[in-house]
N, C-alpha and C positions, 0 to 999 in steps of 0.2 A: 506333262506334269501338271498337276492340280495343284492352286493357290486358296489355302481357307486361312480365313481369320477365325472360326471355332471348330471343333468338333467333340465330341462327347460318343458317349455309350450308355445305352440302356443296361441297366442293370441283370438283363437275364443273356445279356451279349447276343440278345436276337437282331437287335439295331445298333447303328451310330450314324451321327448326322455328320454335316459338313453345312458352314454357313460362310458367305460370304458379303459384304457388303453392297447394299443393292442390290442383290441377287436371291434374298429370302436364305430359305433353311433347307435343305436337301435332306431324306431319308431315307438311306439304303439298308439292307438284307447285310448283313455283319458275313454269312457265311458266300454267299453268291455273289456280293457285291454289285447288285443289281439296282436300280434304282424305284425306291417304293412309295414315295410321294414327295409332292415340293410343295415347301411350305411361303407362306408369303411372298411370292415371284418376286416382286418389282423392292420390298420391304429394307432397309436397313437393319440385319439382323448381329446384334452383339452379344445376345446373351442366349443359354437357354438350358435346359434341365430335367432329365427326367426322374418322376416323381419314383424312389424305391420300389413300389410295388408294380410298376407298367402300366398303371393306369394312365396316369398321365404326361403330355409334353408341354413345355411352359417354353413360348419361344417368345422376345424379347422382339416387336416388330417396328420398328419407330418408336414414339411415345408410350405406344402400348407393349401390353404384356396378353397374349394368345395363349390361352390355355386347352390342348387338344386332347381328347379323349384315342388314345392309340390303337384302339382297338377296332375303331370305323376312320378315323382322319376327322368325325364333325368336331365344329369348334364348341365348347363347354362355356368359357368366361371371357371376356376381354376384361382390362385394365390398365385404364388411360393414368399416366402420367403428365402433370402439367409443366413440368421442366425440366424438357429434353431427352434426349433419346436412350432407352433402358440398356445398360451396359453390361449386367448379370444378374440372374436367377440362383434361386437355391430353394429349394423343397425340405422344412429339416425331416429327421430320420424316421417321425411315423405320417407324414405325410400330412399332418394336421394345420402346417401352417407356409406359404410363399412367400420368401421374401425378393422385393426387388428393388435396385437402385439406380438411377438416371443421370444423366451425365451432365445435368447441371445441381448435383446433391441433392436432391430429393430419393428418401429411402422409405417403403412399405412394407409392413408384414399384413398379410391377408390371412384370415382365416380360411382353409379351403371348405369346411362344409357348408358354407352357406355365401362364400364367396365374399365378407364384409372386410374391409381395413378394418387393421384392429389398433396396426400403430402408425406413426409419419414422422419422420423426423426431416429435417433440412440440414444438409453441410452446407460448410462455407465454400467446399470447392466440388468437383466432379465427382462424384461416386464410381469407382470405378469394378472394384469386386465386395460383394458382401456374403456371408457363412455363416451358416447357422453352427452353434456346439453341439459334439455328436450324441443328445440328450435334450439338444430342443428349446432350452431356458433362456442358451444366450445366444446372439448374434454381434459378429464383430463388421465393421467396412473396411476392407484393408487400404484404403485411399488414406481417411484420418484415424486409423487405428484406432476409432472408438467402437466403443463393446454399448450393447445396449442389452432389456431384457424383453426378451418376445412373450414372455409373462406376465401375467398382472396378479395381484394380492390372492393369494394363498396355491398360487400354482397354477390360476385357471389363464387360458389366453384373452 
């Protein structure tokens, strides 16, 4: 019997991972169950995400946020957070924007085309899940039930 602290599904059900702590990200074959790459070995892995379209995987490695292109395994972007270890990932629905949050309250949204933060906010406590609305505008932290907006003035990020 196999012990994980995450697993998820690609969207086209060709993958799902399995992550456990200290033990990086695992990436097996959805139909053969076979194992098809490991992602950050030695890494404390909490969070992670793949992006709607298959392009990408957003896996949560320590402080950092590893963002892998699925289609070869290379790595695409890092993104260091400065406090504490990234707890969950969320990609909203047209891929345009990552958001992440840290288990000492520190919460990001990234723009993905050009890889830039575009927002930061700090809790008072852990960050532990945050979500984008299925349209992209807002995002909530289910720790302090605050809602923010991953928008800026007239709709643009």
């Amino acid at each position: 019997m196999c012990s994980s602290d995450l697993v998820g599904f690609s969207y086209d059900r060709k993958y799902f991972y399995t992550g456990i702590n200290d033990h990086g990200l695992k990436l097996w074959d959805a139909d053969t169950y076979t194992l098809v790459h490991h992602f950050d070995k030695t890494a404390e892995v909490d969070g992670a995400d793949f992006s709607s379209d298959g392009k990408w995987l957003a896996i949560g490695a320590g402080s950092e946020v590893h963002v892998y292109r699925v289609a070869d395994f290379s790595l695409v972007q890092k993104i260091s957070h400065e406090k504490g270890a990234v707890n969950n990932l969320d990609f909203n629905h047209d891929n345009s924007l990552l958001a992440s949050c840290a288990s000492k309250g520190e919460v990001f949204i990234t723009r993905t085309s050009d890889w830039k933060r575009i927002r930061r906010h700090q809790l008072k406590s852990s960050a532990k899940r945050i979500y984008f609305s299925p349209d992209g505008s807002l995002y909530a932290d289910r720790t302090s039930l605050r809602y923010g907006s991953s928008v800026g003035p007239g709709g643009a990020p």
